[in-house]
CHARMM-style PDB file with segment names, atoms N, HN, CA, C and O in Angstrom:
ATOM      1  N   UNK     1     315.265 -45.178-137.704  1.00  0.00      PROA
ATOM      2  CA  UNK     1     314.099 -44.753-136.953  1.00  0.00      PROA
ATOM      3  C   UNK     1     313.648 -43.362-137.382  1.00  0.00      PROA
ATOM      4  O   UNK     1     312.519 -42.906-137.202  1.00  0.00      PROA
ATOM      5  N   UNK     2     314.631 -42.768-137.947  1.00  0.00      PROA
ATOM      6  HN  UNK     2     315.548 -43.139-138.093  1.00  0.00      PROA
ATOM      7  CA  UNK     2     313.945 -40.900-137.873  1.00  0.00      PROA
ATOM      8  C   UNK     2     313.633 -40.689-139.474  1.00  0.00      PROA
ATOM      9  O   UNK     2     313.149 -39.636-139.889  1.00  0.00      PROA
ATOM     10  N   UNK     3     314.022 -42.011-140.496  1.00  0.00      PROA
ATOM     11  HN  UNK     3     314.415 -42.867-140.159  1.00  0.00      PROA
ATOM     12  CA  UNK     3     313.352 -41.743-141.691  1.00  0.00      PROA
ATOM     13  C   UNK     3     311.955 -42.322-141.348  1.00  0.00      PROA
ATOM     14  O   UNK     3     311.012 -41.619-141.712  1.00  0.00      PROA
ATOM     15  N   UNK     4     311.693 -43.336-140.792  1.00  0.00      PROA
ATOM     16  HN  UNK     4     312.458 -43.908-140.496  1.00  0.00      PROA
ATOM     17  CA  UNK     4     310.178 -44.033-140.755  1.00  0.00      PROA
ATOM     18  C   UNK     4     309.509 -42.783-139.652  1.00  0.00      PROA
ATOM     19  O   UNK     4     308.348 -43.139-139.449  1.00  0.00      PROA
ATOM     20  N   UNK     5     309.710 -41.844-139.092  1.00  0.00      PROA
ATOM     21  HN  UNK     5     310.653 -41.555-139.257  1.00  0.00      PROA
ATOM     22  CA  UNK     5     309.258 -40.693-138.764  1.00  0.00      PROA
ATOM     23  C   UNK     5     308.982 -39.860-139.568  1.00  0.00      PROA
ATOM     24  O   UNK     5     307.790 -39.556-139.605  1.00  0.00      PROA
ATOM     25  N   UNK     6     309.594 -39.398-140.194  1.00  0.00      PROA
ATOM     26  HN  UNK     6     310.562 -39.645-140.164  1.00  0.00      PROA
ATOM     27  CA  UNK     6     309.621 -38.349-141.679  1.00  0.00      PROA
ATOM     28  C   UNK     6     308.452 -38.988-141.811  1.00  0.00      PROA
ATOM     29  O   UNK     6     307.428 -38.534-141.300  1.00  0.00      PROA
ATOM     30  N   UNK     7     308.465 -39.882-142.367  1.00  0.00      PROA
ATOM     31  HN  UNK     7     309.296 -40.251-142.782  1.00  0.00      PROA
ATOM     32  CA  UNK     7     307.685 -40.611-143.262  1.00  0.00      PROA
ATOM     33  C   UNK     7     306.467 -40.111-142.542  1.00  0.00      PROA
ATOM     34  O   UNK     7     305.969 -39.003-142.745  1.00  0.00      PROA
ATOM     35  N   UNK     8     305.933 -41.173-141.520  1.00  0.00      PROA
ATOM     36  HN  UNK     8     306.337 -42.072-141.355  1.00  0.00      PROA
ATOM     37  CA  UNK     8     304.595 -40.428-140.873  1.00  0.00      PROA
ATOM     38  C   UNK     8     304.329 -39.667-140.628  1.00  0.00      PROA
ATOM     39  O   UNK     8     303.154 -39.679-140.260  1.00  0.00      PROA
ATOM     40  N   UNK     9     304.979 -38.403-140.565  1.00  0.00      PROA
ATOM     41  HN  UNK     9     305.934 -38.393-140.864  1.00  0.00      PROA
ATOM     42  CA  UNK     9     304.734 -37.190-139.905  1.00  0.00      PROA
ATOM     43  C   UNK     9     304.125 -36.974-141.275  1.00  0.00      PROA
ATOM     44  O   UNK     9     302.896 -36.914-141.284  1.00  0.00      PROA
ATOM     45  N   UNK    10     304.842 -36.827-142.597  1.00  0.00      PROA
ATOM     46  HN  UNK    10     305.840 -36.875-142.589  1.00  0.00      PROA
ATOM     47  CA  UNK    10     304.731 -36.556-143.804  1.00  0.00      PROA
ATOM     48  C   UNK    10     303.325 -37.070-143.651  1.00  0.00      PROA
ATOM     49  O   UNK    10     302.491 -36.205-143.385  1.00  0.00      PROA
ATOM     50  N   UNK    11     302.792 -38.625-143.799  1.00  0.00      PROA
ATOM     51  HN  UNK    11     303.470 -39.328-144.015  1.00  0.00      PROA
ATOM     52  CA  UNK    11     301.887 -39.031-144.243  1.00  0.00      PROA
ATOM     53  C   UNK    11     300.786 -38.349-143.596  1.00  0.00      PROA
ATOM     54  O   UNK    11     299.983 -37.963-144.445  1.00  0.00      PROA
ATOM     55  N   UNK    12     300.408 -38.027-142.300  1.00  0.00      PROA
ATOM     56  HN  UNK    12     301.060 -38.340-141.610  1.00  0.00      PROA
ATOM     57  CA  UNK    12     299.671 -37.120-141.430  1.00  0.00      PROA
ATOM     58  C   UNK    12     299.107 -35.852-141.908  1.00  0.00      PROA
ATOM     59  O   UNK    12     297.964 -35.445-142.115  1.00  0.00      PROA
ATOM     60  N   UNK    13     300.991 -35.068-142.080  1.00  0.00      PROA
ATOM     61  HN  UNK    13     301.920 -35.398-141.912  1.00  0.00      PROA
ATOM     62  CA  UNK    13     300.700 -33.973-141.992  1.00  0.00      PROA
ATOM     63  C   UNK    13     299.262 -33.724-143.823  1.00  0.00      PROA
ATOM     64  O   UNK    13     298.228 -33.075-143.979  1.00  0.00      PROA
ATOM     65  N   UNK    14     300.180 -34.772-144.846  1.00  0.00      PROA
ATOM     66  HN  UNK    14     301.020 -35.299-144.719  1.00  0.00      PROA
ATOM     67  CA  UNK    14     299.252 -34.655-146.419  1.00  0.00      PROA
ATOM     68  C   UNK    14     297.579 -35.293-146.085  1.00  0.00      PROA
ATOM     69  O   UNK    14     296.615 -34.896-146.740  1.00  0.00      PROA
ATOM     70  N   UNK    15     297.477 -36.145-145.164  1.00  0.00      PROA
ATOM     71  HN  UNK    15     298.260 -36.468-144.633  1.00  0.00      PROA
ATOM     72  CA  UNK    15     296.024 -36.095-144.727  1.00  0.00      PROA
ATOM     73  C   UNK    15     295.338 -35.271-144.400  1.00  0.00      PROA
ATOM     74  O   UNK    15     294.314 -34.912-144.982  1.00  0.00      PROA
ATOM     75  N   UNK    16     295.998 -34.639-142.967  1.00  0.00      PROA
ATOM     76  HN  UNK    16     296.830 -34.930-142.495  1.00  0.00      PROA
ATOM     77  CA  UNK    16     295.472 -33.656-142.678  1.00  0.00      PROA
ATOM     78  C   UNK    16     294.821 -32.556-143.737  1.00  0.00      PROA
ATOM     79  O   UNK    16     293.629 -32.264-143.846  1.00  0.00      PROA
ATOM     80  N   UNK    17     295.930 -32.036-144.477  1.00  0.00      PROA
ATOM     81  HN  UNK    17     296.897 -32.272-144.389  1.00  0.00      PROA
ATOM     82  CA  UNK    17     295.437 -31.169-145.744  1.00  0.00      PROA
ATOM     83  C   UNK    17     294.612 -31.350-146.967  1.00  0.00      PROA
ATOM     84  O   UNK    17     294.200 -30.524-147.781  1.00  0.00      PROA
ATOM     85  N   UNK    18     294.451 -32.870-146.877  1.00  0.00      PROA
ATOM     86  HN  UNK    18     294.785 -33.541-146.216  1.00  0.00      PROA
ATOM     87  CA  UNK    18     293.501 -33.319-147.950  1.00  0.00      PROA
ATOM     88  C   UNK    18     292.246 -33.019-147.549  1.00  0.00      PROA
ATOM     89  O   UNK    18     291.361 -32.581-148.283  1.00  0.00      PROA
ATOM     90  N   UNK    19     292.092 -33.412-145.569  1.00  0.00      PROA
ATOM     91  HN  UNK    19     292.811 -33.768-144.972  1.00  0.00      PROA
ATOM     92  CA  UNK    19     290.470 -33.804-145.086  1.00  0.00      PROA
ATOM     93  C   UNK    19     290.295 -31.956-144.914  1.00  0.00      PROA
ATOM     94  O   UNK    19     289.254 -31.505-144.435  1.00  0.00      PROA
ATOM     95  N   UNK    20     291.269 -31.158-145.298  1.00  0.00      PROA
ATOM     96  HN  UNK    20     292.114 -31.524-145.686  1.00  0.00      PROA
ATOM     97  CA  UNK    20     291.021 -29.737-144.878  1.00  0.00      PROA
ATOM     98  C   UNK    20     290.613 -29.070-145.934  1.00  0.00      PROA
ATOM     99  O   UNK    20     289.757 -28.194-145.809  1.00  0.00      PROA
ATOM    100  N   UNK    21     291.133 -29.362-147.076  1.00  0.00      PROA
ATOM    101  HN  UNK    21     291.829 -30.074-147.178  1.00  0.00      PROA
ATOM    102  CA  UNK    21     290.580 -28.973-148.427  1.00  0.00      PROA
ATOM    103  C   UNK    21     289.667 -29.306-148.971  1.00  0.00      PROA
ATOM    104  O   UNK    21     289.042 -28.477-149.632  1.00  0.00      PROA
ATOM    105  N   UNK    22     289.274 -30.547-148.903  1.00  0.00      PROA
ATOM    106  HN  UNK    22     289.782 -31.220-148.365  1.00  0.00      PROA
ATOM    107  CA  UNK    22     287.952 -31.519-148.908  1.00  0.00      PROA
ATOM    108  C   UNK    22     286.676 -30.708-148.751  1.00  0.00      PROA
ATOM    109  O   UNK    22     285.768 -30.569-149.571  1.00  0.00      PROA
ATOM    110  N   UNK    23     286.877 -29.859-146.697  1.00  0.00      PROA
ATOM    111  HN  UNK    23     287.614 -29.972-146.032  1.00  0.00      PROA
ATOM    112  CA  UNK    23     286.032 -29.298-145.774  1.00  0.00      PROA
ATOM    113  C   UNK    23     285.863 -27.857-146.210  1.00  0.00      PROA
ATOM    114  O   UNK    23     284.936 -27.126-145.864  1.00  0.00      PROA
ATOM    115  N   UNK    24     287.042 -27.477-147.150  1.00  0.00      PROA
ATOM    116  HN  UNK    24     287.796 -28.071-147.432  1.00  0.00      PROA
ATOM    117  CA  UNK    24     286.645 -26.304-147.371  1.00  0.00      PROA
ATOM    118  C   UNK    24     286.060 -25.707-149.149  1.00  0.00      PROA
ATOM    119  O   UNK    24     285.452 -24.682-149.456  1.00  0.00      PROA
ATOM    120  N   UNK    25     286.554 -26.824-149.995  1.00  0.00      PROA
ATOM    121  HN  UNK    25     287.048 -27.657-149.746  1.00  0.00      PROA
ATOM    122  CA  UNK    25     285.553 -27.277-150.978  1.00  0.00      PROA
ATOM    123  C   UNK    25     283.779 -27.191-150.733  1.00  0.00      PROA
ATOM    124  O   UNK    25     282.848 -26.503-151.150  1.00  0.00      PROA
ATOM    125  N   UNK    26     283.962 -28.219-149.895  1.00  0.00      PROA
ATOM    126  HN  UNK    26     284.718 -28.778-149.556  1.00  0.00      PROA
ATOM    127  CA  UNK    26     281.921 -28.217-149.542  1.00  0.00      PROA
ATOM    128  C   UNK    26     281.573 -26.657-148.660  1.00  0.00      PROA
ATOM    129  O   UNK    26     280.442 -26.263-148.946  1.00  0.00      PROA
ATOM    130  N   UNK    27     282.044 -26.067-148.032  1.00  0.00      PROA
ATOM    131  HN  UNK    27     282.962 -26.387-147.800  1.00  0.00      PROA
ATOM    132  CA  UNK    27     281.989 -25.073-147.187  1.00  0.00      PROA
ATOM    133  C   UNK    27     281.650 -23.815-149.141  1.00  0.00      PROA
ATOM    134  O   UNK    27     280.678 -23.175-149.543  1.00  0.00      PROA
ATOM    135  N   UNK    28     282.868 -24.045-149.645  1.00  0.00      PROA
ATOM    136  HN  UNK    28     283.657 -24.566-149.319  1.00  0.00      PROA
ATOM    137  CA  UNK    28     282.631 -22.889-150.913  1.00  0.00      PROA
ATOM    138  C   UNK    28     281.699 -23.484-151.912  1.00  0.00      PROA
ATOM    139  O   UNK    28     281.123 -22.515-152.405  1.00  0.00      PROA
ATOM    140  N   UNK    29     281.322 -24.404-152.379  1.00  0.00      PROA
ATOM    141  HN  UNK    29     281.790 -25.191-151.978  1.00  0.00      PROA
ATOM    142  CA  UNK    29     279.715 -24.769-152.514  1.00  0.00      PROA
ATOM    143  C   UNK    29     278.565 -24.642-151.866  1.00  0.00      PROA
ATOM    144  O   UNK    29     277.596 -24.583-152.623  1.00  0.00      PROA
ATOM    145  N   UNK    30     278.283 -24.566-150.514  1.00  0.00      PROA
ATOM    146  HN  UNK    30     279.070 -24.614-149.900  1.00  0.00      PROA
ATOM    147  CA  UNK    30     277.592 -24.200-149.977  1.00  0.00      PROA
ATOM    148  C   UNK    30     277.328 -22.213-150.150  1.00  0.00      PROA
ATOM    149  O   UNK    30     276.389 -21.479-150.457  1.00  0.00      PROA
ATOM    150  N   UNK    31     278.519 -22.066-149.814  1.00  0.00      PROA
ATOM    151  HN  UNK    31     279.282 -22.662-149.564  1.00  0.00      PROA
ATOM    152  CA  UNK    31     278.307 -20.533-149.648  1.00  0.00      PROA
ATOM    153  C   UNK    31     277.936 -20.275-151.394  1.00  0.00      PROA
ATOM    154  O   UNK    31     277.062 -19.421-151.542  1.00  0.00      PROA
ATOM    155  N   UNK    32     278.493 -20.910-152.766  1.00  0.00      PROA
ATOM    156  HN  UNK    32     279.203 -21.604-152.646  1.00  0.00      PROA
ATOM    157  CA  UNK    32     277.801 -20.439-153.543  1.00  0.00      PROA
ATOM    158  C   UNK    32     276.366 -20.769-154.111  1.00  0.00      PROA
ATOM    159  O   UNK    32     275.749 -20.112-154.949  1.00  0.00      PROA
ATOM    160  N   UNK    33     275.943 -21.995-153.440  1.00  0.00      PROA
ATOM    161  HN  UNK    33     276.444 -22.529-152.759  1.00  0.00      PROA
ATOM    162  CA  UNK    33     274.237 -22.170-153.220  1.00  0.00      PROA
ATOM    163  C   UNK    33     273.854 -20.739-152.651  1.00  0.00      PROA
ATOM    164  O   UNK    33     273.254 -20.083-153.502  1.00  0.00      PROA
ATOM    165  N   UNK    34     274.009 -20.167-151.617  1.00  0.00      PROA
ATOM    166  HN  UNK    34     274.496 -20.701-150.925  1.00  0.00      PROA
ATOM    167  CA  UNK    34     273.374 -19.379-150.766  1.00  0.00      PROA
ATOM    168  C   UNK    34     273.351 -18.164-151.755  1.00  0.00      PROA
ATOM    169  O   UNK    34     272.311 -17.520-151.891  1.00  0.00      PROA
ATOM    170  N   UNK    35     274.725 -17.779-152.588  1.00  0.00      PROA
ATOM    171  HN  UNK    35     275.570 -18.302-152.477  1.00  0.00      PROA
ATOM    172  CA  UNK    35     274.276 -16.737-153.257  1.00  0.00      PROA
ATOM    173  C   UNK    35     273.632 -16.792-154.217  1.00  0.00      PROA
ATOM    174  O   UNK    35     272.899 -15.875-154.590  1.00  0.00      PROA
ATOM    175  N   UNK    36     273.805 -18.062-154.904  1.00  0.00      PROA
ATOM    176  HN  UNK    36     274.400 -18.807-154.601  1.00  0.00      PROA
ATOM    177  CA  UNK    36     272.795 -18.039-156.514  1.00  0.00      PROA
ATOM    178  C   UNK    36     271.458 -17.612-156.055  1.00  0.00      PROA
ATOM    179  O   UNK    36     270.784 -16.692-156.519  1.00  0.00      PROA
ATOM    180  N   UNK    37     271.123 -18.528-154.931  1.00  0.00      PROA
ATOM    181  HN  UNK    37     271.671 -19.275-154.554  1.00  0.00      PROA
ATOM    182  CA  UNK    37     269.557 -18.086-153.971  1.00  0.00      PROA
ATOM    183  C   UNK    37     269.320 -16.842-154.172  1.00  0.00      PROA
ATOM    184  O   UNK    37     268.546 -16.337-154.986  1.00  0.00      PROA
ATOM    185  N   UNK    38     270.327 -16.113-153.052  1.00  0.00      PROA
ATOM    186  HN  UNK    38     270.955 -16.522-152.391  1.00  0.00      PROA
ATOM    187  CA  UNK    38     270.233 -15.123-153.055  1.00  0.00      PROA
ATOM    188  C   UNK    38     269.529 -14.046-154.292  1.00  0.00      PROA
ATOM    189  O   UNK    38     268.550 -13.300-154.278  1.00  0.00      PROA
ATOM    190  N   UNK    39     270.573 -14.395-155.342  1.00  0.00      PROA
ATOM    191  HN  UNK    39     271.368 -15.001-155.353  1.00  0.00      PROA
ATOM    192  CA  UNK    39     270.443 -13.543-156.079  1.00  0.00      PROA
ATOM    193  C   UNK    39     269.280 -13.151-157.367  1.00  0.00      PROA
ATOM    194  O   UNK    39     268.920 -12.173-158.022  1.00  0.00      PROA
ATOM    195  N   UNK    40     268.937 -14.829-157.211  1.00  0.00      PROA
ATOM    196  HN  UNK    40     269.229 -15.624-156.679  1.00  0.00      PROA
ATOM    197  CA  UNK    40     267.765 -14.840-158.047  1.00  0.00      PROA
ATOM    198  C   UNK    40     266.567 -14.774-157.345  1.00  0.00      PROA
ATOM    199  O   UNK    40     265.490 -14.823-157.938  1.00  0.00      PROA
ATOM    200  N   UNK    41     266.659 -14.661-156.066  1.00  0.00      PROA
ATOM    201  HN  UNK    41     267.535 -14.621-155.585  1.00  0.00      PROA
ATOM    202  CA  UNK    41     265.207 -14.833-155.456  1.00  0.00      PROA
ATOM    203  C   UNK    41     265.222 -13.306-154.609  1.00  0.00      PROA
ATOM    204  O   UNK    41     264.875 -13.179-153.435  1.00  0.00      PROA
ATOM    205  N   UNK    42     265.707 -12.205-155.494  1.00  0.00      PROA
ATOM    206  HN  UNK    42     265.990 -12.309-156.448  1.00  0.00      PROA
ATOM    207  CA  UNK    42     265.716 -10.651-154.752  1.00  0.00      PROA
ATOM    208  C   UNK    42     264.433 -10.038-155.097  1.00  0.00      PROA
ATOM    209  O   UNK    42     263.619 -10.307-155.981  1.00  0.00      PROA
ATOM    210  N   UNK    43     264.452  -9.264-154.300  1.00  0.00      PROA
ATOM    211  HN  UNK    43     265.114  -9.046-153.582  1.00  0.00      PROA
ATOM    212  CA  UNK    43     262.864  -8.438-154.388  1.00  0.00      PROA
ATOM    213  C   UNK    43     262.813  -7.421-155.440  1.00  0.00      PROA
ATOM    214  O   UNK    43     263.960  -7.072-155.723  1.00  0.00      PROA
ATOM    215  N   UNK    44     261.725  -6.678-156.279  1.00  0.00      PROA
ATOM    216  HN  UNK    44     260.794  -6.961-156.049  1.00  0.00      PROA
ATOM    217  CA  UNK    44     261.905  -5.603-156.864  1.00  0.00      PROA
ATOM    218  C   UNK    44     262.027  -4.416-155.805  1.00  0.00      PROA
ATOM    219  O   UNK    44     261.662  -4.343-154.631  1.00  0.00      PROA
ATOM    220  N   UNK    45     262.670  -3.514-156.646  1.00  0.00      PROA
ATOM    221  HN  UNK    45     262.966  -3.573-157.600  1.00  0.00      PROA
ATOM    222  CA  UNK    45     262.745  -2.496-155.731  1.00  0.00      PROA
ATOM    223  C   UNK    45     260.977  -1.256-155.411  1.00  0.00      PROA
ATOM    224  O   UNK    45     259.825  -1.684-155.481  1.00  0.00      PROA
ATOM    225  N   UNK    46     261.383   0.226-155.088  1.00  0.00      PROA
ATOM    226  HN  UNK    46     262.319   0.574-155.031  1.00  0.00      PROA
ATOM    227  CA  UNK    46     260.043   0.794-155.573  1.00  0.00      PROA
ATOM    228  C   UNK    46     260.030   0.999-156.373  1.00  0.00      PROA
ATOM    229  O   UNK    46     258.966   1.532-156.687  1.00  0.00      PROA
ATOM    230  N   UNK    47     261.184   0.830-157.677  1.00  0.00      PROA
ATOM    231  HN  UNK    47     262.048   0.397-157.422  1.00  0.00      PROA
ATOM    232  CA  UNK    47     260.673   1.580-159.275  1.00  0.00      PROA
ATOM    233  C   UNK    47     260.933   0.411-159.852  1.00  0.00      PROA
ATOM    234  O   UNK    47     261.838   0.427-160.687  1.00  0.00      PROA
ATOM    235  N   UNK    48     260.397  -0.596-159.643  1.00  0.00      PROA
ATOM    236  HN  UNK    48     259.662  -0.609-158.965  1.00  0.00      PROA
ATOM    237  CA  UNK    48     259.729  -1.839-160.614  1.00  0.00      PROA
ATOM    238  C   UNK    48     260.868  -2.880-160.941  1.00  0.00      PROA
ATOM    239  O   UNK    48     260.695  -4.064-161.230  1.00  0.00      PROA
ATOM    240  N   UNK    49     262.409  -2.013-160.810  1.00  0.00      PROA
ATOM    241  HN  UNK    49     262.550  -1.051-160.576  1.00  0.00      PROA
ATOM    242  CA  UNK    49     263.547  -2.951-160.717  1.00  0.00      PROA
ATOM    243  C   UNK    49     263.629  -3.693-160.023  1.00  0.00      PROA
ATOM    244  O   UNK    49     262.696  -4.110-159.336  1.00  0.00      PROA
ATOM    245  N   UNK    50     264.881  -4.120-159.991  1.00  0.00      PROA
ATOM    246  HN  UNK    50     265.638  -3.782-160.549  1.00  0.00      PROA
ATOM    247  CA  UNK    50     265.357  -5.165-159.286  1.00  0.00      PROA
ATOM    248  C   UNK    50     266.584  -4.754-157.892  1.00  0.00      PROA
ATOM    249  O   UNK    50     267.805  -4.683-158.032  1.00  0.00      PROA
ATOM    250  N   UNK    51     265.943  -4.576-156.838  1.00  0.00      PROA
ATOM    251  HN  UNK    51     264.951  -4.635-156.725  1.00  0.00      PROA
ATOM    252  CA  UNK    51     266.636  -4.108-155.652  1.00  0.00      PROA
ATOM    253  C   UNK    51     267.901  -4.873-155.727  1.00  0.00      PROA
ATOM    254  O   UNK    51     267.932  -5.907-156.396  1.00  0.00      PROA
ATOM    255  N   UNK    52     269.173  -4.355-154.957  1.00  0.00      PROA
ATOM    256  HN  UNK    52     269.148  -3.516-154.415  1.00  0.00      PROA
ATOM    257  CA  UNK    52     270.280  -4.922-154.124  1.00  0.00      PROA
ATOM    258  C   UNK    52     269.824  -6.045-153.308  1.00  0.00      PROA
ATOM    259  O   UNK    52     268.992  -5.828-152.428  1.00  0.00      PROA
ATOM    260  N   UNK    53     270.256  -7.163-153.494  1.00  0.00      PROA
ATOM    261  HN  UNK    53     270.932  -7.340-154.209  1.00  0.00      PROA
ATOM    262  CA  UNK    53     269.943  -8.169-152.089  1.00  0.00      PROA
ATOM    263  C   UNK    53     270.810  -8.358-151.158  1.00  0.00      PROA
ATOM    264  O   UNK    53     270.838  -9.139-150.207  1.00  0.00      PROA
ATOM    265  N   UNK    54     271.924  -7.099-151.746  1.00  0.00      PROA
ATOM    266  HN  UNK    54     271.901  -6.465-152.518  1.00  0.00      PROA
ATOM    267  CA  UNK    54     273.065  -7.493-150.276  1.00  0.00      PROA
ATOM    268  C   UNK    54     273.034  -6.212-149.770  1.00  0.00      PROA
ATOM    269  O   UNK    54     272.688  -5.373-150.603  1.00  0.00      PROA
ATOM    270  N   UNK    55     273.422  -5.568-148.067  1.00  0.00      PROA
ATOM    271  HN  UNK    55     273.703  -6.250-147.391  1.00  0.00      PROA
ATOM    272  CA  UNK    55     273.418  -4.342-147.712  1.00  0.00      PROA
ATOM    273  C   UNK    55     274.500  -3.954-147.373  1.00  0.00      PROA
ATOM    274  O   UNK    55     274.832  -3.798-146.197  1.00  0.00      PROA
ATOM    275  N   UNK    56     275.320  -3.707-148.504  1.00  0.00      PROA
ATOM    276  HN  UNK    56     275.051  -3.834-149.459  1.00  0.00      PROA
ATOM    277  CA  UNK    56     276.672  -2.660-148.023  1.00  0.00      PROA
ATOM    278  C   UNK    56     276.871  -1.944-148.072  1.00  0.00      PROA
ATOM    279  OT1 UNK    56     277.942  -1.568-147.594  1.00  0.00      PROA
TER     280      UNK     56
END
């Protein structure tokens, strides 16, 4: 009984981490859509450059 436990707990716990890595894959594609955006669609600055588009 407590190997066919192992077992599922095991099988669970490697799901779990698949559907979590999966979620955080599309999450770091998304966030690098937002910066390519970002970065190509920045304003000039007042001397004809090309401003910062982030404010830190």
């Amino acid at each position: 009984m407590a190997p066919l436990l192992i077992v599922l707990l095991l099988a669970l716990l490697l799901f779990g981490a698949g559907f979590a890595l999966k979620a955080l894959w599309i999450a770091a594609v998304v966030v690098l859509a937002f910066w390519l955006l970002g970065f190509l669609m920045r304003s000039t600055g007042a001397g004809g450059g090309r401003a910062r588009w982030y404010r830190w």
